[in-house]
N, C-alpha and C positions, 0 to 999 in steps of 0.2 A: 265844859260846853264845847260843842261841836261848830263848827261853819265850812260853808263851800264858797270857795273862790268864786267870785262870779263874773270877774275881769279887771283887769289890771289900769291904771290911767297913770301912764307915768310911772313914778316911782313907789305909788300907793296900789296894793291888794283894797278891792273890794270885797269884802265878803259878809254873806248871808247865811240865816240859817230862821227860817219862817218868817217871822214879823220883824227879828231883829236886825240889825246893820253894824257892821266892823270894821274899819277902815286902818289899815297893817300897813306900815311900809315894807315894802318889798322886801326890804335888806334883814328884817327880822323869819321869813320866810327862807325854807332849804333851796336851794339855789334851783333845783328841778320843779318844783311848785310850777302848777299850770291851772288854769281855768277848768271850774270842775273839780278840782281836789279837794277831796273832805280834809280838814287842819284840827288836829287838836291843839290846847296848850299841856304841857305836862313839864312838872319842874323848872318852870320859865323859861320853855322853850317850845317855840310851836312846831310840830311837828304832820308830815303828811300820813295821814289811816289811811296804809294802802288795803288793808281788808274793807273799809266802807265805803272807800273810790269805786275801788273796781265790783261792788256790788251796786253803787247807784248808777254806774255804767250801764252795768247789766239789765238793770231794770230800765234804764231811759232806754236803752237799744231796743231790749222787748217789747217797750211803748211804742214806737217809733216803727218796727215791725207790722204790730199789730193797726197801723194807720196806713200802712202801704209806703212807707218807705227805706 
């Protein structure tokens, strides 16, 4: 399963991925994790998908574009 970062409180990752909710402490995240990073787990270890980041980049940017900003 998939989740994006959706902001940090402290020392805990929020994160989300449609209805569900994740709550990560931070220290278990790569030390570059940011807000908006897609995280996988894989072999118990969560890791940043930089190929589906910087494509939901891409697409919120084109959104975001296409609304005049």
């Amino acid at each position: 399963m998939i989740y994006i970062i959706d902001r940090f409180e402290e020392d805990t990752a929020v994160c989300e991925y449609g209805d569900k909710r994740l709550n990560l402490p931070r220290s278990l995240l790569p030390e570059n994790a940011k807000e908006g990073d897609v995280i996988q787990r894989k072999n118990s270890v969560w890791r940043i998908d930089e190929e589906r980041t910087v494509k939901r980049r891409e697409l919120i940017a084109e959104k975001m574009r296409k609304l005049g900003f």
